[in-house]
BADOMAR-706031 format. One record per residue (C-alpha): residue number from 0; residue in one letter; x, y, z. Coordinates in Angstrom, 3 decimals. Example, Ala and Ser with C-alpha at 12.3 -4.5 7.8 and 13.67 -1.06 7.14 Angstrom:
nr 0&rest a&x 12.300&y -4.500&z 7.800
nr 1&rest s&x 13.670&y -1.060&z 7.140
This chain:
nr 0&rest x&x 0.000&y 0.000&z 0.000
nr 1&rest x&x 2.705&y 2.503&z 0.717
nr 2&rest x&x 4.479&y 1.816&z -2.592
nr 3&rest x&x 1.205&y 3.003&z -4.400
nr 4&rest x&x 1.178&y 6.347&z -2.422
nr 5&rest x&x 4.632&y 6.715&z -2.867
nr 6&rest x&x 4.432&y 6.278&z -6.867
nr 7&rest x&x 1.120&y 8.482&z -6.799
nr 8&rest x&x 2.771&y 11.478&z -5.218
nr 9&rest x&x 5.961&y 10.769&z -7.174
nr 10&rest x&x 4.201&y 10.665&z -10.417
nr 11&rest x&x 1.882&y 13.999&z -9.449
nr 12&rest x&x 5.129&y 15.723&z -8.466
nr 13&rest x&x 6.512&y 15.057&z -12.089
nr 14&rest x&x 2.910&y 15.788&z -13.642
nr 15&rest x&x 3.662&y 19.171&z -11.914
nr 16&rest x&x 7.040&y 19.839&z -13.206
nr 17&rest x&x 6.130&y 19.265&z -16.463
nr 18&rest x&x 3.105&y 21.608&z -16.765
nr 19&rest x&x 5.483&y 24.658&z -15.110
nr 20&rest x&x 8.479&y 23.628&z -17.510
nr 21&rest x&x 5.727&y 23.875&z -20.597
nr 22&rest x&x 4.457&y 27.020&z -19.238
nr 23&rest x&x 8.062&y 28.502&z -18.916
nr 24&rest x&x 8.858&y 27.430&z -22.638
nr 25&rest x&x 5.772&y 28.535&z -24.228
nr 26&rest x&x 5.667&y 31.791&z -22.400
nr 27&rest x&x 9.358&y 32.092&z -23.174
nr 28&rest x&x 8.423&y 31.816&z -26.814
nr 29&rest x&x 5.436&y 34.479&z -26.898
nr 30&rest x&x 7.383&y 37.105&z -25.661
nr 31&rest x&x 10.584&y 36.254&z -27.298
nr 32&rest x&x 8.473&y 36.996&z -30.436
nr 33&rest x&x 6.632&y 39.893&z -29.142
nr 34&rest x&x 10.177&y 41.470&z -28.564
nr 35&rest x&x 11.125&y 40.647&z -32.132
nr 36&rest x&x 7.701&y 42.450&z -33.228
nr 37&rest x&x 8.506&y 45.704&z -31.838
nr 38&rest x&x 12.256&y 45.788&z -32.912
nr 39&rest x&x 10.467&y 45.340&z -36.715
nr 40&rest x&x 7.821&y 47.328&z -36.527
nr 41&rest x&x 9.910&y 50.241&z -34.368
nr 42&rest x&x 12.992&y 49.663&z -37.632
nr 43&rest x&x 9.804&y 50.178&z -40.399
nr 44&rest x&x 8.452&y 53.228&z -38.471
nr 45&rest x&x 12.145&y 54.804&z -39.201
nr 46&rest x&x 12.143&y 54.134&z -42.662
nr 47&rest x&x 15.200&y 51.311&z -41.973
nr 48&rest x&x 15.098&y 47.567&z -43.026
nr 49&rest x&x 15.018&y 45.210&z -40.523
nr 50&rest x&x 18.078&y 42.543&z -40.562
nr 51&rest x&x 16.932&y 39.388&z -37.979
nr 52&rest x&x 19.276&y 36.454&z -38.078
nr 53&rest x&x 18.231&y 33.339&z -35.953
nr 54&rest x&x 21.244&y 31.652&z -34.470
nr 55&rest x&x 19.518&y 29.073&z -32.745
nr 56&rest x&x 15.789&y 28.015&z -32.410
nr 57&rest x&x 16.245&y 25.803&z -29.381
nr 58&rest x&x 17.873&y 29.064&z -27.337
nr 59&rest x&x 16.073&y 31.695&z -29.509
nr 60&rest x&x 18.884&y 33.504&z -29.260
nr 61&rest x&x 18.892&y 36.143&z -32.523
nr 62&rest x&x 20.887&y 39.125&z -33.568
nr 63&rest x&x 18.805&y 42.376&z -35.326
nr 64&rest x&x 19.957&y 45.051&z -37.175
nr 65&rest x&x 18.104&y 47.958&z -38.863
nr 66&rest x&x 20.061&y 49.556&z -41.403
nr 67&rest x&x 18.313&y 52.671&z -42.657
């Protein structure tokens, strides 16, 4: 009996990690894209072109440039 509330809390406390760690990445992701929206949208308003290179999609990690 004590091994089945062991591996329920166990598997609730993993259940739980995994719905914060999707959270994190997802959230992560909208604003990492929000943040790319403005820098666009601010270059355009200046009359520039927006450079955006992607150096990794795992990290999101990106360099921008707006060259007017």
């Amino acid at each position: 009996m004590s091994i089945n509330k062991n591996l329920v809390g166990l598997s609730m406390i993993i259940m739980l990690l995994i719905i914060v760690v999707s959270f994190l990445v997802i959230s992560f992701g909208y604003f990492n894209t929000k943040e790319i929206s403005l820098l666009t949208s601010r270059c355009n308003e200046i009359g520039g072109k927006a450079i955006l290179e992607i150096h990794n999609n795992f990290t999101s990690s990106y360099s921008f440039e707006c060259k007017e």
